[in-house]
N, C-alpha and C positions, 0 to 999 in steps of 0.2 A: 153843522150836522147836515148829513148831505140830504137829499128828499126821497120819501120810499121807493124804490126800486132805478136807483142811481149808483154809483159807489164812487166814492171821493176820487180825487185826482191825485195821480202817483206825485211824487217829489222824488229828488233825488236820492234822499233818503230813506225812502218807502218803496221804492220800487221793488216789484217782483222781481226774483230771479227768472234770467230770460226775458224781460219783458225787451220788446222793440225800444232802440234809443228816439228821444222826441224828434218830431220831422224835422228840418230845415225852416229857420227864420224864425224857431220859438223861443231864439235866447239862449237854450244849452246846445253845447256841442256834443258829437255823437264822439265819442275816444276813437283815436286811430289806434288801429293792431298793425298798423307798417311800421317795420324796423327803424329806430333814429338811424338818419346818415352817419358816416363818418365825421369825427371830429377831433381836431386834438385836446390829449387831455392836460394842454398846459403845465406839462411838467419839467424843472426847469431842466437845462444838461450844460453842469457846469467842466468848462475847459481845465482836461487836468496839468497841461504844460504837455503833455507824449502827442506828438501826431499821428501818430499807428491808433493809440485810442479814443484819441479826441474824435478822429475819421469813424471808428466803426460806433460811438456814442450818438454821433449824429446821424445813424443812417439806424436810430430808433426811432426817427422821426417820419422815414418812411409809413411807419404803422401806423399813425398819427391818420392817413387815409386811405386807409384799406377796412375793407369789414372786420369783424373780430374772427372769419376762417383763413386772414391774409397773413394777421399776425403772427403766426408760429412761423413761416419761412423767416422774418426779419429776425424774430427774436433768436434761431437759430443758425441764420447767416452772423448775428452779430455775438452771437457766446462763441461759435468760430474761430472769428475773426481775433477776439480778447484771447480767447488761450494762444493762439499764433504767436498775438503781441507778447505773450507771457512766455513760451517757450523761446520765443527768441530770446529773450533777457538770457535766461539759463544758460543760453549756445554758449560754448567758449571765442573767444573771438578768434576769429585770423591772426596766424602768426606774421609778426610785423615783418618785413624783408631786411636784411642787417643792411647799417649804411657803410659804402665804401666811404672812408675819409681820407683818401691816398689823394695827392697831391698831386 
């Protein structure tokens, strides 16, 4: 019980709203409000056999270290890139050239 005209000591979990966080060297850290860096988030990107998509799979990895207002250019450099891949499938191919077989 604290002695008259004292008041107990905050705790972390009695702290007032607003209150100052504790100085330096008292043991608790004061929270950063600075944004986390960039990181990747480890997610795997597995090779599907196509090189057109394999190539723009891997350049999701760009995003990996850009802040989160970088992201949206990759993400839509690379849905881009996949429909390209897609619509090429589609194309009809080139007509083969006929072969002479004359002797």
């Amino acid at each position: 019980m604290p002695e008259p005209g004292t008041t107990p000591e905050a705790t972390p979990d009695t702290e007032a709203p607003g209150a100052p966080a504790p100085a330096a060297g008292t043991g608790a850290a004061a929270p950063s409000h600075a944004p986390a860096p960039p990181a990747p988030l480890g997610v795997p990107r597995t090779p599907t056999g196509h090189p057109g998509v394999d190539a723009r799979l891997e350049r999701l990895g760009d995003a990996d270290h850009l802040a989160a207002d970088g992201h949206t250019e990759v993400y839509e450099d690379v849905h881009r890139g996949l429909r390209d891949e897609l619509t090429a499938l589609d194309a009809r191919p080139a007509p083969t050239p006929a072969h002479d077989n004359r002797s």
